[in-house]
N, C-alpha and C positions, 0 to 999 in steps of 0.2 A: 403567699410568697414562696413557699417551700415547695410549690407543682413548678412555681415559673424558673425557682435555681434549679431544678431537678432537671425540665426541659432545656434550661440553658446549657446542660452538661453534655448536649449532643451537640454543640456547635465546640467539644473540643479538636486542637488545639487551637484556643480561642484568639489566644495570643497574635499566631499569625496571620488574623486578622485585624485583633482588635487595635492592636499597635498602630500600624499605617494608616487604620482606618481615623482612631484618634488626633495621629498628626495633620492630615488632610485635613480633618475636620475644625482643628483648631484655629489650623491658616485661616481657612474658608471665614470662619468666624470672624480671626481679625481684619481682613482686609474687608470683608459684608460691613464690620462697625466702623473701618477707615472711611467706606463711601457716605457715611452719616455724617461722622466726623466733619467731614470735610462740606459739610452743608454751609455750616455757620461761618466759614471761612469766606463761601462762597459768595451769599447775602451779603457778607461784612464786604464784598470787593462792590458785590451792586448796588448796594445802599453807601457808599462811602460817597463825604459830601466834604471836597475841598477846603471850600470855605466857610465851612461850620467850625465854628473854635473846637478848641480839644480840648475835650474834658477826658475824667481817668476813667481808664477802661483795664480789663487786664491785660495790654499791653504796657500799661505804665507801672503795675502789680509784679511783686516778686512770684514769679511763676516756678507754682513747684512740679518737682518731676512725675506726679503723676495727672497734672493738667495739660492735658493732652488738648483739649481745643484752646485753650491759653497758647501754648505752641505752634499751632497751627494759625491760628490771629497772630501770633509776632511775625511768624514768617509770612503772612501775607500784607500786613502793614509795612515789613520790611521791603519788602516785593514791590511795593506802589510807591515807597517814598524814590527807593532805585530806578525802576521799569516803566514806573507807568500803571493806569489801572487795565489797559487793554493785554499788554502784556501779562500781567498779573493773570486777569481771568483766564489768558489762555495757557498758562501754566496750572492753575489747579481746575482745569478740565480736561490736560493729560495725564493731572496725577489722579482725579476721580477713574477717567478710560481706564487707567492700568488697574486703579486697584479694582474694579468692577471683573478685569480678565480674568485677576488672578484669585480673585472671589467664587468666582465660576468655573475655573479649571481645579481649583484644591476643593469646589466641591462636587465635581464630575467623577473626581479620585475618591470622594470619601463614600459617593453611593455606589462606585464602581464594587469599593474594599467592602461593601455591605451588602453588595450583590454575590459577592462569593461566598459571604459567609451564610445567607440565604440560603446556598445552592448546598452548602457544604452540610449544614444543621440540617436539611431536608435528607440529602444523603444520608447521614445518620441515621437520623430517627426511622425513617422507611425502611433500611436496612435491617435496621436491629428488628423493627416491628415483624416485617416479612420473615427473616432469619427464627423470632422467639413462638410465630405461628408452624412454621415447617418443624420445629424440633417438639412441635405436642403430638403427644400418644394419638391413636386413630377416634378412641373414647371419647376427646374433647370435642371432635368436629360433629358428635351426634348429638351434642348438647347446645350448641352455639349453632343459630343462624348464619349463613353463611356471608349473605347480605351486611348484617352487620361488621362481621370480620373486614369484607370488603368495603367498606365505607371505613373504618378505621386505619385502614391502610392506604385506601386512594383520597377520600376525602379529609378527614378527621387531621391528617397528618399536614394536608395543606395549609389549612384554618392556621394550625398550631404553628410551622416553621415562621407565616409571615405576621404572628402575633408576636411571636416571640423578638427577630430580628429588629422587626419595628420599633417594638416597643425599648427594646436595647440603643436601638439609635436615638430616637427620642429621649429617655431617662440620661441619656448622657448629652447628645446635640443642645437640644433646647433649653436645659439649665443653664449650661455653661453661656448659650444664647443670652438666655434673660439674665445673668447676674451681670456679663459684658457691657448690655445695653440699659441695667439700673446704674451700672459702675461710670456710665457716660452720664446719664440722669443726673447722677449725683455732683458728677463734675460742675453739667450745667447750675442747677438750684436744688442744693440739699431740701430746703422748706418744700417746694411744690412736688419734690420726687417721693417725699411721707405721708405729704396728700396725696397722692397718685396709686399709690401700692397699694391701698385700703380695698382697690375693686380685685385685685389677685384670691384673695382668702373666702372673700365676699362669692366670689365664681366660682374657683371650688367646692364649696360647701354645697351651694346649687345645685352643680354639677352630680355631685355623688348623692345625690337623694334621687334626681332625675333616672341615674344610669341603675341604684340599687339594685332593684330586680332583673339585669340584663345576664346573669352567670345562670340563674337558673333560667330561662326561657333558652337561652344557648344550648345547656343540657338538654332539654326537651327537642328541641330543632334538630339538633344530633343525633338522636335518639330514631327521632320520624323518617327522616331523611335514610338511618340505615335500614329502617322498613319497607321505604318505599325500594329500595335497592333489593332486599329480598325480594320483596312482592315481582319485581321486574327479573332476577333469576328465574325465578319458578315460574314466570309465563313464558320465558323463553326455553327455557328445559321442559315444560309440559304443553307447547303449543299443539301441539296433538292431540292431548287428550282434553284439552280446553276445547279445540276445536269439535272433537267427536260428541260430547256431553253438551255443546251448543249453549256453555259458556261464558263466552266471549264477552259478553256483554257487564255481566256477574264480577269478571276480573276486572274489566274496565273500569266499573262504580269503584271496589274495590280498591283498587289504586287510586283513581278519583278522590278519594274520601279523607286520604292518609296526607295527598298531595293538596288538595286543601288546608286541612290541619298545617302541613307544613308553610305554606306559603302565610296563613293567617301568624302563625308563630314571627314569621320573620318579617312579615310584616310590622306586629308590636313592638320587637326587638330594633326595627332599623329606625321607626316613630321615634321611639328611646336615643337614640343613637344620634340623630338628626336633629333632636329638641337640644342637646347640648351646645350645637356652634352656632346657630342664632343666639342664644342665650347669654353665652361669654360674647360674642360678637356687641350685644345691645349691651352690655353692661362696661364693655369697652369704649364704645361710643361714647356712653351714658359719661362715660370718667372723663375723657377726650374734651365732652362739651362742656363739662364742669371747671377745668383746667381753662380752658380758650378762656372760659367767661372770668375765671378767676385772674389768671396771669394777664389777661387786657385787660383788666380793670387795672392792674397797677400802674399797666403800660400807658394808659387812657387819662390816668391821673397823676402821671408823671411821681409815684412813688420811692423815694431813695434806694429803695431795698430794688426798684423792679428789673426786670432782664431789661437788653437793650432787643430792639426788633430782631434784626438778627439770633440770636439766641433762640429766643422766643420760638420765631418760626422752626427754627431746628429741634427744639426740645422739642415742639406737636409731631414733628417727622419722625422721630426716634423714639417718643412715646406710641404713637399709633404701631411701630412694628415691634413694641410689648408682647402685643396683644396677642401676634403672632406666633410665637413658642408657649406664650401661657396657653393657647386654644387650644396648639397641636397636643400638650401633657393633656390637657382634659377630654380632647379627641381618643388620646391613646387608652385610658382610664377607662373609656366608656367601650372600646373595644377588645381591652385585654379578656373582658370578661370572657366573649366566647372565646380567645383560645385558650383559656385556664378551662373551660369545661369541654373543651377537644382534646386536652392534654389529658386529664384524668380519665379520659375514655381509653386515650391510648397506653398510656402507664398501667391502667389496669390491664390492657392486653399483655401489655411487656411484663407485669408484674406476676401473670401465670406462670405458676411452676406448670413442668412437663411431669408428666405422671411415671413416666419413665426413663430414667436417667441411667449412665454406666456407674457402677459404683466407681469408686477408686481405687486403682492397680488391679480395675477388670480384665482378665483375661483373654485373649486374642485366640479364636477354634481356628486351627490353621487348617481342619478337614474335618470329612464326617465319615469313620471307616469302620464305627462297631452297630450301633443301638441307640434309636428317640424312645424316652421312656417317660409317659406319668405318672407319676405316683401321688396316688389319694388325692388328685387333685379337683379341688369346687371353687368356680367361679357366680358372681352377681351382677348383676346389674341396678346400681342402688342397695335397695333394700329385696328384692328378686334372686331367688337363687337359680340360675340359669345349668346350671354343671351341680353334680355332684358326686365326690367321690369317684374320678374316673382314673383308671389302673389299666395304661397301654402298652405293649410294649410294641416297636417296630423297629423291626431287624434291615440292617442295608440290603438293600436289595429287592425289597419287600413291596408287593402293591398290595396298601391296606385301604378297604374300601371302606367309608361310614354311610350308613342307611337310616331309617328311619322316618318318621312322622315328621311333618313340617312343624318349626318350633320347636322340634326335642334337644337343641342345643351342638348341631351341627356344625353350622357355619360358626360360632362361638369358640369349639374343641379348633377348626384351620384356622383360626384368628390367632387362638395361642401360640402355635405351632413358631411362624415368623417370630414371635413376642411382640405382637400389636397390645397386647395387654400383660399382664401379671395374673395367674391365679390369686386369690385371697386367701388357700391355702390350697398346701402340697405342693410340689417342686416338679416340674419339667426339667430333664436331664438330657443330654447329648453326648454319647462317648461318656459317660457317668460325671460331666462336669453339668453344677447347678447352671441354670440359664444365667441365672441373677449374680451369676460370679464371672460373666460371661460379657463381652462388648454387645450390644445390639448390632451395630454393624455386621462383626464379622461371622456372627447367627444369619441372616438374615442373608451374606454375602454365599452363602451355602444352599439357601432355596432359593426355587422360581415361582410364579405364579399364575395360572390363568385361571380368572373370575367367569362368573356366569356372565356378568356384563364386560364386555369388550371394549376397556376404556384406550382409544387412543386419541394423541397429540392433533392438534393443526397443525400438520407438518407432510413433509412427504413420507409416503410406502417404505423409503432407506431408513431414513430416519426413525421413523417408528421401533422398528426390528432393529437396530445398531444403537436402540433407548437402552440397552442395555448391557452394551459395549460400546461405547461411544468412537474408540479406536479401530474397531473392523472395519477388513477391507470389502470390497464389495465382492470378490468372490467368498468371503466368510457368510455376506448377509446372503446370496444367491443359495450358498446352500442350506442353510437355514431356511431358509423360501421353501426350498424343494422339499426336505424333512417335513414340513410342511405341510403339503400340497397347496402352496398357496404363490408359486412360480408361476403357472401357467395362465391364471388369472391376473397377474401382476404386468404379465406382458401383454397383454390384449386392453389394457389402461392407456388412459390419452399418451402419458410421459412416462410408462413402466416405472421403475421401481423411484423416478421423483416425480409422480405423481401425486399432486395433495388431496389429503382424505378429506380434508373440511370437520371443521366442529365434530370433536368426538368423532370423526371419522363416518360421519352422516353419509358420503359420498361412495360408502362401500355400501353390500348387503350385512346382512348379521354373520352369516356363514364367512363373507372372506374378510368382513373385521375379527373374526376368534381366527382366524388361519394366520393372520397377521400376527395375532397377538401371539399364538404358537410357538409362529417363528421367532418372537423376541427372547421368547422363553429357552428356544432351541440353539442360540447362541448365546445365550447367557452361561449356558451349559453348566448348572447345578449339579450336584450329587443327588439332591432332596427336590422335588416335584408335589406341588400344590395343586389342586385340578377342582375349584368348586363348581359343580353345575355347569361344565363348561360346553356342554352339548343341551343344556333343557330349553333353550330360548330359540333353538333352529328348525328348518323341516327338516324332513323324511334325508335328502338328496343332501344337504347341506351337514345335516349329523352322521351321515357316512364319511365325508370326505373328511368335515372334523374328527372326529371318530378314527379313522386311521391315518392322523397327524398326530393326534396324542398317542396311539399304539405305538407311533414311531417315536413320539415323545418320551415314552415311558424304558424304553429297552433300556438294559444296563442301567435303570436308576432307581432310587428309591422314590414309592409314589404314593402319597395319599390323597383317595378321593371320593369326590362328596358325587355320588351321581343320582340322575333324575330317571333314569331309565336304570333298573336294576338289569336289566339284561347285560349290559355294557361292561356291565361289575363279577359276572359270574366266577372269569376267571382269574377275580384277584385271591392273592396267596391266605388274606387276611379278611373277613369281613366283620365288622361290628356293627352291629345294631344298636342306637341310642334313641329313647324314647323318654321322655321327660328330664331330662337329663344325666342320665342314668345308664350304663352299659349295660343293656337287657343279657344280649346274647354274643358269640365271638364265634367265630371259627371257619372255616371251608364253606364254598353253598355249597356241598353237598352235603356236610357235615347239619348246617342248618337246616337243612330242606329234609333232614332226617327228624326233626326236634320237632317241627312242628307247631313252632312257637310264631312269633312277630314275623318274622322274615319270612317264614315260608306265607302265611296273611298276604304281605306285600309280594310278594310275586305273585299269587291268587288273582289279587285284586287285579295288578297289572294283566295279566294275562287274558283275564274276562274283559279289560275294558278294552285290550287290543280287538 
């Protein structure tokens, strides 16, 4: 119960629902039990027999104020002795019609008030959930399947709002249902209504042996279902190389195999699920036929105590829709399960801390106009130590190139940089203020960045390049373009610059998706310039024109960067060499190429293999 108040907490403020929803619900109620009510009045006009002497009935009975069908019998006996019996009937078949309207309009209103609170509680929780995913470190997404992420926020989250909602209607609807239509029960025959209530507790208990194992097989179905969701990413992000390795088939079993498991899961869970209302259903019956046979025997044998027909028939009509709210609470019971284990799917998502957070009364870097410094600083990965002990200093203005051997902890040292991560020790400094005293935003609001891989939106060519000014004009984003070199291409496109790239930007080559990506960089207009491998993934022709986009990239700013061609690096100000994590060597390539060490190796190599 402690997942479903916790879930309930996203449908605040509840109030402004639950209020209206209540009153609605309540009417609907009373005027659903008037049309019952009004049974026994009705039989009593069609069974009424002139000239049969009159014996006592509770119209001759001091009728107290909560004998409600007593009331309704005086006024229709009153009715007939005035009116007539045709008159009569056709007065309580306008007051049945009415109250029938107004049965069904107060409860149009009450699923109407429970429909927005549906809509509302959904809103919430997918909010908060998408919201507490974008605010995790970069870290967290290399350890979580993405698949699953994604099934906790599209699917997980549905399960959960209409379990929750539901079962909120019901835990309140239906009681007050079934104590209204025992409370008429009891009016009729306290005795038959003590027999009657025996099959309520009897069903229950049934019920939850039946449903038991339904939370955990839920959990497992949730589970599969976010695999198969990965499995379907990663055939549609590597349909290429699925395709090339000849594949296909492999993937297909693959999915196959989970998609089974899953359907067999929900299979046994819906079996569970669907044994419940036959079950209350025969045992309702089972009470129904017991009743008939008991209450006509008294009736059969003319017993003092027994109901008059009338009655009779009304009490079978009013019992059988018992049945009705008792099924639905055992209906709901057997389905809370699985949103109670889609909830804790998703509360554990929500319930991740972010691995990096602003402290408190973090500092705002309004600019970067001295020195990015680390000191002594060693990063890991787990238990792995990726970095250590790295000591940089880079002055504004400055293009510091990083070299070295794939996996010496390169891409790691630019990852710091942003503060996608934390060292584990030593301090990264800017203008000599610690990072970690620092806002991430306004860190972060100070660099740009272009990757080796050239991520852009489904969106158009503007769009893309104004991803990072969202308020440029189009002469802002045009020259941005042109800094660029990625104008002239832009215009020779179906719709130029709102042109859509398609998925990832599939619909460009590699060369004018990084031109692209350039130009978002080029108006975003940093002081601090990020540049990983951002030419190693192109040809010859294409790493030219890249290649003197960033040159134009780079003027007037501070640059560090990771390159795949040491050529391209010769003439940065800074070069460091890192090789196992470790700062081998620093300084000028000439300086280096004097040393004789690593770096000059690496241009050796390069240069024989050209």
């Amino acid at each position: 119960m402690k997942t479903y108040f916790r879930l309930l907490s996203f449908a605040k403020p509840i109030e402004k629902f639950a209020i209206p929803y209540v009153i609605a619900t309540l009417l609907s109620i009373l005027f659903g039990t008037l049309n019952l009510a009004l049974l026994s009045p009705l039989f009593e006009t069609l069974l009424s027999d002139k000239n049969a002497p009159k014996t006592e009935t509770l119209t001759d009975k001091a009728i107290s104020s909560f004998d409600i069908l007593g009331k309704f019998r005086n006024f229709v006996n009153e009715s007939i002795s005035l009116n007539g019996e045709s008159k009569t009937l056709g007065y309580v078949c306008i007051v049945i019609v009415i109250s029938v309207l107004l049965s069904n309009l107060f409860k149009y209103f009450s699923q109407r008030y429970m429909e927005d609170l549906r809509v509302h509680t959904l809103l919430n929780l997918r909010k908060t959930v998408f919201n507490n995913v974008m605010n995790m470190h970069v870290g967290f997404f290399n350890n979580e399947r993405k698949g699953d992420i994604i099934s906790k926020v599209a699917s997980d989250v549905q399960v959960v709002q209409f379990t929750v909602t539901n079962t909120l209607q019901v835990v309140f609807k239906e009681p007050v249902t079934l104590i209204v239509y025992v409370f008429l029960l009891f009016n009729i025959s306290a005795k038959l209504t003590f027999f009657s209530l025996l099959v309520i507790p009897v069903s229950a208990f049934i019920i939850s042996k039946i449903v038991k194992r339904l939370k955990q097989q839920a959990k497992e179905a949730h589970e599969s279902f976010a695999k198969m969701i990965g499995f379907l990413d990663e055939a549609l992000s590597g349909v290429k190389i699925i395709k090339a390795f000849n594949s296909t088939e492999r993937i297909k079993d693959k999915f196959d195999n989970e998609n089974i498991y899953y359907s067999n899961l929900n299979r046994k869970m819906v079996r569970r699920q669907q044994l419940g209302s036959p079950v209350s259903e025969f045992l309702g019956v089972l009470m129904v036929a017991a009743i008939v046979w008991y209450g006509g025997s008294l009736i059969i044998n003319k017993e003092s105590n027994a109901l008059s027909a009338s009655d009779f028939i009304a009490y079978i009509a009013i019992f059988s829709q018992v049945m009705r709210p008792a099924k639905a609470l055992t209906d709901s019971f057997s389905g809370i399960h699985s949103g109670i284990a889609a909830g804790e799917r998703v509360l554990d998502l929500i319930d991740t801390k972010p691995a990096l957070v602003n402290k408190n009364n973090a500092e705002v870097l309004a600019d970067f106009s001295n020195v990015l410094t680390f000191e002594n600083v060693s990063f890991f990965y787990g238990d792995k130590q990726v970095l250590n002990n790295i000591n940089i200093n880079i002055e504004k203005g400055q293009t510091l190139a990083l070299v070295g051997p794939s996996g010496g902890g390169k891409s790691t040292l630019m990852d710091l940089i942003p503060r996608f991560h934390d060292p584990k020790s030593g301090t990264i400094k800017i203008d000599g203020h610690d990072y970690r005293d620092l806002t991430v935003e306004s860190i972060r609001a100070q660099m740009g960045t272009v990757n080796q891989e050239s991520f852009l939106f489904n969106d158009s060519i503007f769009n893309n390049i104004a991803f990072a000014k969202p308020d440029a004009t189009e002469e802002e984003v045009i020259a941005a373009a042109k800094i660029a070199n990625a104008h002239d291409f832009i215009l020779n496109t179906e719709n130029g610059y709102q042109t859509n790239v398609g998925d990832r930007g599939n619909k460009l080559s590699g060369g004018q998706k990084q031109r692209v990506c350039i130009a978002r960089a080029v108006l975003a207009n940093p002081p601090i310039m990020l540049l990983d491998e951002a030419t190693s993934a192109l040809d010859t022709e294409s790493e030219k024109l890249v290649q003197d986009a960033l040159n134009n990239l780079m003027k007037n700013r501070t640059s560090i960067v990771i390159a795949h061609r040491l050529s391209t690096i010769q003439h940065a100000d800074k070069i460091v060499v890192i090789d196992k994590g470790e700062v081998i060597e620093s300084g000028s390539h000439n300086e280096l190429m004097t040393k004789n060490g690593l770096y000059r190796r690496l241009i050796d190599m390069q240069a024989f293999n050209d």
